[in-house]
C-alpha beads as a LAMMPS data file, in Angstrom:
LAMMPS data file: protein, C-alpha beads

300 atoms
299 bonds

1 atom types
1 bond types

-500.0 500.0 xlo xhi
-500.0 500.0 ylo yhi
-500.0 500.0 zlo zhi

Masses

1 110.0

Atoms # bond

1 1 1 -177.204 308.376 -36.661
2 1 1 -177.277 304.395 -36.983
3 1 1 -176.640 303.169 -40.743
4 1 1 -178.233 299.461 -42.014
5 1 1 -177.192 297.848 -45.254
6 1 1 -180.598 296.582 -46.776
7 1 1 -180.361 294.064 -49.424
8 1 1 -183.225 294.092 -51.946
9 1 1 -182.387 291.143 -53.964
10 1 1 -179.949 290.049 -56.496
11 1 1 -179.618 289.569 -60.520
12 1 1 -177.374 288.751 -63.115
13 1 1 -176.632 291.758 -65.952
14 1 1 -174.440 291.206 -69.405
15 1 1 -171.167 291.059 -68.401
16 1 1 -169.860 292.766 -72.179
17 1 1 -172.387 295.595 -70.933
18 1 1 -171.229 295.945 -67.664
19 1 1 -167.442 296.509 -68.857
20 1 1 -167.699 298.244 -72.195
21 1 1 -164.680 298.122 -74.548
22 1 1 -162.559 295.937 -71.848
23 1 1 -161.961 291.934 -73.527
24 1 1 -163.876 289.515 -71.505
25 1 1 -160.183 287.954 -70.571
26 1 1 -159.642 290.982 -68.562
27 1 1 -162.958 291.440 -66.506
28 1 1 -164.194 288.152 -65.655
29 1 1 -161.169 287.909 -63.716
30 1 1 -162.955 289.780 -60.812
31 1 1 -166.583 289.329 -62.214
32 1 1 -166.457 285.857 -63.454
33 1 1 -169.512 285.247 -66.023
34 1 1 -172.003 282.345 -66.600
35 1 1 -172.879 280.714 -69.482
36 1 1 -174.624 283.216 -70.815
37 1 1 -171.921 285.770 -70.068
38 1 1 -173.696 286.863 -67.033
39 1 1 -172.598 288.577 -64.162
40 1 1 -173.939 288.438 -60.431
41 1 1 -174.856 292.243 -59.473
42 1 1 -176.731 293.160 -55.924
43 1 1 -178.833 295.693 -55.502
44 1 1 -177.459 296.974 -51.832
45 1 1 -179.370 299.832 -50.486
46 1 1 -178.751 301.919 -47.308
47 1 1 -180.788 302.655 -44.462
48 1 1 -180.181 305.945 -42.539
49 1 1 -182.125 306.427 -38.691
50 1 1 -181.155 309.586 -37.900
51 1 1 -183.374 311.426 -34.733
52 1 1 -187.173 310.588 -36.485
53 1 1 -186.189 310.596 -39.865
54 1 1 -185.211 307.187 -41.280
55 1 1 -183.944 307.685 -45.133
56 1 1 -183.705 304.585 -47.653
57 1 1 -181.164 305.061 -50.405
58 1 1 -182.409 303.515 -53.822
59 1 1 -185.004 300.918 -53.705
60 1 1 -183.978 298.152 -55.865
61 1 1 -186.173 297.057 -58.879
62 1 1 -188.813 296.518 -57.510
63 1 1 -191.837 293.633 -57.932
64 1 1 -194.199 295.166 -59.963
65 1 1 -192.850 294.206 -63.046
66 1 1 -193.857 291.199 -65.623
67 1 1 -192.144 287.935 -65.411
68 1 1 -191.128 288.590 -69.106
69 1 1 -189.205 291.606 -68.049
70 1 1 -187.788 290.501 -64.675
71 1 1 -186.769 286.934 -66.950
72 1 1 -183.841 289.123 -68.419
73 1 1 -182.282 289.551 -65.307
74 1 1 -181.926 286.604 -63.974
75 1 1 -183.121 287.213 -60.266
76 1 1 -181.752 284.627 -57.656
77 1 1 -180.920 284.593 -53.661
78 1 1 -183.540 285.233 -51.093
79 1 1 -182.784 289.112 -50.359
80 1 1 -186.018 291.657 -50.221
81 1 1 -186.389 294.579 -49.338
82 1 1 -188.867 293.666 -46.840
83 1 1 -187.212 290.988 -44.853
84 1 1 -184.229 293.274 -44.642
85 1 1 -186.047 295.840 -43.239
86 1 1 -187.687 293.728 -41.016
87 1 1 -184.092 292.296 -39.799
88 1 1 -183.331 295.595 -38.571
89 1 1 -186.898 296.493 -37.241
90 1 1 -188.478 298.371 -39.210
91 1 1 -191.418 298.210 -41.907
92 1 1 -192.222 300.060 -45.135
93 1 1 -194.276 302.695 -43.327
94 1 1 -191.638 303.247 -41.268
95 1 1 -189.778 304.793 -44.117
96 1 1 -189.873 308.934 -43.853
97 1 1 -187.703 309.534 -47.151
98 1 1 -186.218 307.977 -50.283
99 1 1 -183.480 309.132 -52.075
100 1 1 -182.523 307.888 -54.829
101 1 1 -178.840 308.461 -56.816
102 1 1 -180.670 308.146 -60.023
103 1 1 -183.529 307.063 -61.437
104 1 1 -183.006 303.984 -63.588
105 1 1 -185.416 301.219 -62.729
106 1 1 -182.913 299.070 -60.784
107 1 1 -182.461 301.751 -58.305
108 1 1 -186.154 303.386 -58.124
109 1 1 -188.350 300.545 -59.343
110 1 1 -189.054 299.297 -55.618
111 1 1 -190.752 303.086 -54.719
112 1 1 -194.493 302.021 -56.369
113 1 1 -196.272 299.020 -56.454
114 1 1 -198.901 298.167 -57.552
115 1 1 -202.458 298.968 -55.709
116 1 1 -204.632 296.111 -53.922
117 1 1 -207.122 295.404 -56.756
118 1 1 -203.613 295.932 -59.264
119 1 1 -206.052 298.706 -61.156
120 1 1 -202.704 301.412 -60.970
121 1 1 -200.098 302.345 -58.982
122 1 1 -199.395 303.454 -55.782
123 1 1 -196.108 304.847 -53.316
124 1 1 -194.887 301.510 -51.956
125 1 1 -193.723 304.208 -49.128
126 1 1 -197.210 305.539 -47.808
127 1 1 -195.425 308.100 -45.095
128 1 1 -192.264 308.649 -47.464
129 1 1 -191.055 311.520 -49.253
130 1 1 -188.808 310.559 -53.057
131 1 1 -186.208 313.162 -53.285
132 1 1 -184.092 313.135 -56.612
133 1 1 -183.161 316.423 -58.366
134 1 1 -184.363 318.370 -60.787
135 1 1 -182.321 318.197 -63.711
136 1 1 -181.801 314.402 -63.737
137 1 1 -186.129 314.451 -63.250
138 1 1 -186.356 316.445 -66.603
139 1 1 -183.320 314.014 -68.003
140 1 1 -185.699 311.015 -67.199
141 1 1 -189.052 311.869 -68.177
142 1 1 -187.873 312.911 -71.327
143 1 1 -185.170 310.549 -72.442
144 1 1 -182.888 309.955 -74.844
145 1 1 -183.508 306.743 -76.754
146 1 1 -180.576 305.422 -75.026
147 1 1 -181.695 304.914 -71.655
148 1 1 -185.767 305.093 -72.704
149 1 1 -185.419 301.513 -71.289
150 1 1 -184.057 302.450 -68.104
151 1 1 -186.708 305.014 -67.669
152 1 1 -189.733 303.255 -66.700
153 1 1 -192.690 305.430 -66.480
154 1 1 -194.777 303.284 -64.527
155 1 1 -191.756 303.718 -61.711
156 1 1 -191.746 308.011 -62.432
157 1 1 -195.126 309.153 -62.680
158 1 1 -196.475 308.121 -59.972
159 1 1 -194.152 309.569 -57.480
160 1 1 -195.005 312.630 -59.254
161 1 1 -198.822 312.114 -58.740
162 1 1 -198.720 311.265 -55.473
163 1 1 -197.896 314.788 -54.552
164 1 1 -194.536 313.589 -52.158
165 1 1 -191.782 314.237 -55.084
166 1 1 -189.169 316.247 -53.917
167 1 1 -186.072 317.990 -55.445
168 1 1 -182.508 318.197 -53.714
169 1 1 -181.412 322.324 -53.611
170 1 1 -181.903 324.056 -56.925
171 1 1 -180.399 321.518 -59.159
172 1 1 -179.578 324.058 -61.956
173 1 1 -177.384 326.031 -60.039
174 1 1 -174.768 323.210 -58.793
175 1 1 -171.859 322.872 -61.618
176 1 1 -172.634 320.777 -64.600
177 1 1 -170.137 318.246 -64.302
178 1 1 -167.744 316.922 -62.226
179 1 1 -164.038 317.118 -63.470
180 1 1 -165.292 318.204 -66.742
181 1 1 -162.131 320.143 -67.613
182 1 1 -160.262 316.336 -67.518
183 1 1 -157.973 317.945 -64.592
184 1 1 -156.189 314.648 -63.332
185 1 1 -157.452 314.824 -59.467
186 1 1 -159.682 317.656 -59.236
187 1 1 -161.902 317.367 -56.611
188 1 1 -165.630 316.550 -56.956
189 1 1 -167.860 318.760 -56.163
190 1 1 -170.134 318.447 -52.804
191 1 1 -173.123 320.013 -52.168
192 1 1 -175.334 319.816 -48.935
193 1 1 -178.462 317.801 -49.584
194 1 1 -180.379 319.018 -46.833
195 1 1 -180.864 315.167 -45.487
196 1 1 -177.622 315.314 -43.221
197 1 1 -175.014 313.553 -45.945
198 1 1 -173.582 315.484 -48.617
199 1 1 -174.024 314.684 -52.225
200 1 1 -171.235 314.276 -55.053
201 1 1 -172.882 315.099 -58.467
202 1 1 -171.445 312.862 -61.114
203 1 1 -172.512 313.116 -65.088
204 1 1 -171.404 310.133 -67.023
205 1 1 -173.463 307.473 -66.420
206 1 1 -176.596 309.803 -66.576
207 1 1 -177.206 313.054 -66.263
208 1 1 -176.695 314.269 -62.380
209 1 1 -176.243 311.063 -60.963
210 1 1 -176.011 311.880 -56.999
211 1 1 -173.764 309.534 -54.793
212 1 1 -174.659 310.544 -51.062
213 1 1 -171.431 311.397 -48.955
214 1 1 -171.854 310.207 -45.093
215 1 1 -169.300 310.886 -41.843
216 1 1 -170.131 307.835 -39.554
217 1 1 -167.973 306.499 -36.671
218 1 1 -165.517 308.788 -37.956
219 1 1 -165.426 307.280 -41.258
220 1 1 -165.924 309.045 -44.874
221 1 1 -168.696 306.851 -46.133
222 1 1 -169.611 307.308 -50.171
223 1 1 -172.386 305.611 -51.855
224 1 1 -170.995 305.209 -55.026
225 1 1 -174.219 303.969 -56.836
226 1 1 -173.637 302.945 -60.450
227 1 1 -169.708 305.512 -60.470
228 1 1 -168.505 302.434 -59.458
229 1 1 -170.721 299.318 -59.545
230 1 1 -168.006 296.426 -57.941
231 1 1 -164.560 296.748 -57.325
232 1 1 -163.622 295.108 -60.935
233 1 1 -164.538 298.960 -62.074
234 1 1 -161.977 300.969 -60.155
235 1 1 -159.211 300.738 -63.079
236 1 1 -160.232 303.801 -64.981
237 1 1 -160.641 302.268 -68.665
238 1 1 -162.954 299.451 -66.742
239 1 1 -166.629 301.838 -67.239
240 1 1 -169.967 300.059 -68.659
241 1 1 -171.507 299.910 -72.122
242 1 1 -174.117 301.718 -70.364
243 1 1 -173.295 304.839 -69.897
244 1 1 -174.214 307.978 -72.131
245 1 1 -170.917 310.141 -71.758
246 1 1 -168.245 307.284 -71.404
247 1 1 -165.415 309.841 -71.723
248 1 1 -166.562 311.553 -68.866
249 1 1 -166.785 308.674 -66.402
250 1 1 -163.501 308.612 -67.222
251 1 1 -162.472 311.993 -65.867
252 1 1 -164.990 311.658 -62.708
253 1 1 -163.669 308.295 -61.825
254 1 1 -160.294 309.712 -61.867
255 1 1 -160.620 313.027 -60.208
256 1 1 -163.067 310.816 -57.311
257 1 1 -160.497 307.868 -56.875
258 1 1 -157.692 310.414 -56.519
259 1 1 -159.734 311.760 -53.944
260 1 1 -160.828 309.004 -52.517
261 1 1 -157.346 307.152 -51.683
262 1 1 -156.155 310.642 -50.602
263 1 1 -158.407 310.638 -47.838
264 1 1 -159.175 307.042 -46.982
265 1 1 -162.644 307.473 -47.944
266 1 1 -164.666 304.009 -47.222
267 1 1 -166.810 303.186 -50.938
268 1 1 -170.377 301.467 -50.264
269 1 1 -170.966 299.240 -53.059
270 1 1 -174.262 299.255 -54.445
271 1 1 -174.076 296.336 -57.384
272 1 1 -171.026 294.005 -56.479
273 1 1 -172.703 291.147 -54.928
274 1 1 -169.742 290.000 -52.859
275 1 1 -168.042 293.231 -51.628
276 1 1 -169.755 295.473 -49.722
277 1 1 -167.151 297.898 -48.820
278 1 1 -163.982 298.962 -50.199
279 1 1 -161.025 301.501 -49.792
280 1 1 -158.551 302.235 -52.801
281 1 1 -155.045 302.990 -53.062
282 1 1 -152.518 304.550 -55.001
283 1 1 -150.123 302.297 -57.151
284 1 1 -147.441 302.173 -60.218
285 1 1 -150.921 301.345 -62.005
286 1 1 -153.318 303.935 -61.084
287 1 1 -155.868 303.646 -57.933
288 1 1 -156.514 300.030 -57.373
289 1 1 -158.507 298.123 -54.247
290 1 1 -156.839 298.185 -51.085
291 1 1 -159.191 296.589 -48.911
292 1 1 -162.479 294.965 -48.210
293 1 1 -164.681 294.959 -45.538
294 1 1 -168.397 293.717 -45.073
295 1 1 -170.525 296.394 -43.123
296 1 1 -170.476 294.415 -39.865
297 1 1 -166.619 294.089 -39.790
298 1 1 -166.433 297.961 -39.877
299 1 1 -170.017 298.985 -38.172
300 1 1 -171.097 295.849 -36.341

Bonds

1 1 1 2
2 1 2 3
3 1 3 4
4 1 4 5
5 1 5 6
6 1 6 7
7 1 7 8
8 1 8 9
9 1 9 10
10 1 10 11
11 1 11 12
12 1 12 13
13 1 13 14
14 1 14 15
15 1 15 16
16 1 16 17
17 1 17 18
18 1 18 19
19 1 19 20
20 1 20 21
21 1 21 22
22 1 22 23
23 1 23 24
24 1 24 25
25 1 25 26
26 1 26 27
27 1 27 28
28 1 28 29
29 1 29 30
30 1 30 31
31 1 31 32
32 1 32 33
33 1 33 34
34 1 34 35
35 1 35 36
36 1 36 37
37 1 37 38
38 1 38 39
39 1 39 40
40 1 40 41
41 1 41 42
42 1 42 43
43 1 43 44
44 1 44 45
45 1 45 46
46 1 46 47
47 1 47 48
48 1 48 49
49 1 49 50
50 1 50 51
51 1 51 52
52 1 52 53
53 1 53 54
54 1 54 55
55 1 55 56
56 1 56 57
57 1 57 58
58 1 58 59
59 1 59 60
60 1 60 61
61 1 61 62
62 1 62 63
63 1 63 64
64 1 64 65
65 1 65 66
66 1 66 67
67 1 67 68
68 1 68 69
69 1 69 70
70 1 70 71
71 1 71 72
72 1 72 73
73 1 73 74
74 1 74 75
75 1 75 76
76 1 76 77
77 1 77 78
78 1 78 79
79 1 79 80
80 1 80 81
81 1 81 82
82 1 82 83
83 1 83 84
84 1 84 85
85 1 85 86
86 1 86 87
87 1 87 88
88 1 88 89
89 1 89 90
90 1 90 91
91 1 91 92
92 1 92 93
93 1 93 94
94 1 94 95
95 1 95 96
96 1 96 97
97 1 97 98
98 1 98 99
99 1 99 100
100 1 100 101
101 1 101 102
102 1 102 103
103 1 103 104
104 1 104 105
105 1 105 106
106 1 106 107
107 1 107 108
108 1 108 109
109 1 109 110
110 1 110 111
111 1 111 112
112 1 112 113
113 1 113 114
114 1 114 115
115 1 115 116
116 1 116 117
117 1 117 118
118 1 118 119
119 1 119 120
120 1 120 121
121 1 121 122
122 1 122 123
123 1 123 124
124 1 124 125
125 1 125 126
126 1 126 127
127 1 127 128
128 1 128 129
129 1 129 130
130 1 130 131
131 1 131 132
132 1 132 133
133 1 133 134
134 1 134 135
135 1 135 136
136 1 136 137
137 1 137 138
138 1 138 139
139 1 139 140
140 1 140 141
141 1 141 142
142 1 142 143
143 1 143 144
144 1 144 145
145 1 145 146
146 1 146 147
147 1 147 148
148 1 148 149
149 1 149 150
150 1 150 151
151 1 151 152
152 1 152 153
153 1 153 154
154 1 154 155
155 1 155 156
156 1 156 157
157 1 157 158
158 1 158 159
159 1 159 160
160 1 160 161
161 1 161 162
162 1 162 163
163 1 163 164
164 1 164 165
165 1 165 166
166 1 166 167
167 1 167 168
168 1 168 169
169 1 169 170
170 1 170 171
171 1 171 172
172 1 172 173
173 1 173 174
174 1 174 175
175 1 175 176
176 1 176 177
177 1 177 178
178 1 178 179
179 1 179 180
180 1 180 181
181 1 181 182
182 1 182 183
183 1 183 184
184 1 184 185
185 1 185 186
186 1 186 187
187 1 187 188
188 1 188 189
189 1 189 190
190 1 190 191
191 1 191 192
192 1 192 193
193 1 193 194
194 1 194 195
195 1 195 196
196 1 196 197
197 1 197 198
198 1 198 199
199 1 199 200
200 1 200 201
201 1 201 202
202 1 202 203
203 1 203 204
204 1 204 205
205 1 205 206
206 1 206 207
207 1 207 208
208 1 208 209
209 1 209 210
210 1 210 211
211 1 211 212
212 1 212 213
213 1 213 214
214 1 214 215
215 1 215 216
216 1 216 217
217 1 217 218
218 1 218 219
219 1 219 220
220 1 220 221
221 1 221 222
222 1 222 223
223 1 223 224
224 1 224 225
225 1 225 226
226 1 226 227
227 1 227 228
228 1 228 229
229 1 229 230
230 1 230 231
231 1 231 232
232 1 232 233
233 1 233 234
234 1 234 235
235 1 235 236
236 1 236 237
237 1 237 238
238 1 238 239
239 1 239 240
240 1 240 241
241 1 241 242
242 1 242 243
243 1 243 244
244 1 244 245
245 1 245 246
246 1 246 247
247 1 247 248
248 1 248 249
249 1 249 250
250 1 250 251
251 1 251 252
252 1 252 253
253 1 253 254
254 1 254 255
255 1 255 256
256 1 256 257
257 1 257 258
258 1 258 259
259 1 259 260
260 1 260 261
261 1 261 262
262 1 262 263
263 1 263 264
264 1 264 265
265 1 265 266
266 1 266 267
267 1 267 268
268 1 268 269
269 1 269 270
270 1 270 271
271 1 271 272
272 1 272 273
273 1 273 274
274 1 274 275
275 1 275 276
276 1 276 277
277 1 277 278
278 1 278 279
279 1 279 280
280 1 280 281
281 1 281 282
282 1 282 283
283 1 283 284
284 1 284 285
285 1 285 286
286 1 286 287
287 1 287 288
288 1 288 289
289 1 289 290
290 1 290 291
291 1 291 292
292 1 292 293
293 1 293 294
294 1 294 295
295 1 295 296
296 1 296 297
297 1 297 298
298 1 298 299
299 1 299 300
């Protein structure tokens, strides 16, 4: 197994959103804001060759979208998805399966495109299968008016109707939640995803979030998709405007980061545009960051 970071472009989000009910005083000293209190964020996928399967985690947003809708985020850098492929050798088509943590547009959007003659959509993953699972597919093709706007149907139904959607085990049979009885350091639950990494089902954000669990170079590897977006989130209060069960973020992040400093797991960071990779540790304060590492300094 040989593991590529693949950087699919950057934007800027509210800052106030990203953070929730923490002052500005407090956050922007670790995600300093712009004039128009916005944040940098990444959108840092993983690449996963293992024998002939190669396995893309989230997509990124995408490019199908209108200028009006990609001018609220503020895009800037030069990352794509396609030129960081093509650093490490590989094209679209080389792509066997995406999985995706969840399905709000910055993580999906980049799995359709639009067609040649831009009549409809199409897979922007010919040979690809999209796994997600089958209670968070119900969750987002019938949302709540919460996240409606995270839910892009233009990014959903046509990995549907291409016939190549997949679902991850039997999704209604895993547990509901993760540290839903608000046990300080209970252990999150992992369940085989059938794509050689584990999967830690998480419920706060959005319903059965899935953060891919990975043993490489005798490492603990977590994708820890949009549990914890940049390291200025690992105090527990620190959780984003964003998501729909706030209270139980709370308890996941707890019973995870317990976990997590306990057994030196390394964190991929999906959204923090200038950390890649973290560890925690446990202080007088709670879990806090212990170190930081760009992919290369542990991989390269």
């Amino acid at each position: 197994m040989t593991l590529y970071p693949i950087e699919t472009g950057n934007f800027k989000l509210d800052g106030g959103a990203m953070f929730g009910v923490v002052p500005k005083s407090l956050w922007q000293r670790t995600n300093p804001a712009d004039a128009n209190n916005m944040i940098d964020m990444s959108a840092r996928c993983l690449l996963i060759e293992d024998g002939d399967r190669l396995i893309l985690i989230d997509t990124g947003m995408g490019d199908k979208q209108s200028d009006k809708f990609f001018g609220y985020y503020y895009r800037w850098g030069d990352f794509s998805l396609d030129g960081s492929l093509a650093k490490h050798g590989f094209r679209r088509d080389d792509i066997t399966d995406v999985f995706l943590t969840h399905l709000h547009f910055d993580h999906c959007g980049g799995c359709i495109r639009w067609n040649k003659d831009r009549t409809g959509y199409e897979p922007a993953f010919k040979n690809a299968v999209f796994w997600t699972n089958e209670m968070h597919w119900e969750w987002a093709i019938h949302p709540n008016a919460r996240e409606k706007a995270s839910f892009l149907k233009e990014n959903l139904l046509p990995m549907q109707e291409s016939g190549r959607l997949k679902f991850v085990g039997s999704g209604h049979l895993a547990p509901r939640a993760v540290n839903a009885d608000g046990q300080k350091g209970a252990k999150s639950f992992l369940e085989n995803s059938g794509l050689g990494f584990g999967i830690h089902f998480v419920d706060g954000h959005t319903d059965r979030q899935m953060l891919p669990d990975i043993d490489y170079h005798g490492k603990k590897l977590v994708f820890v998709a949009d549990l914890l977006p940049t390291v200025g989130h690992i105090p527990l209060p620190y959780v984003m405007g964003f998501d729909t069960r706030p209270l139980l973020t709370l308890k996941e992040k707890s019973g995870f980061l317990d976990e997590a400093a306990e057994n030196g797991y390394y964190l991929f960071l999906e959204h923090d545009a200038y950390n890649e990779i973290c560890t925690v540790k446990n202080t007088e304060k709670g879990v806090r960051v212990d170190k930081v590492f760009t992919f290369n300094q542990l991989f390269g």
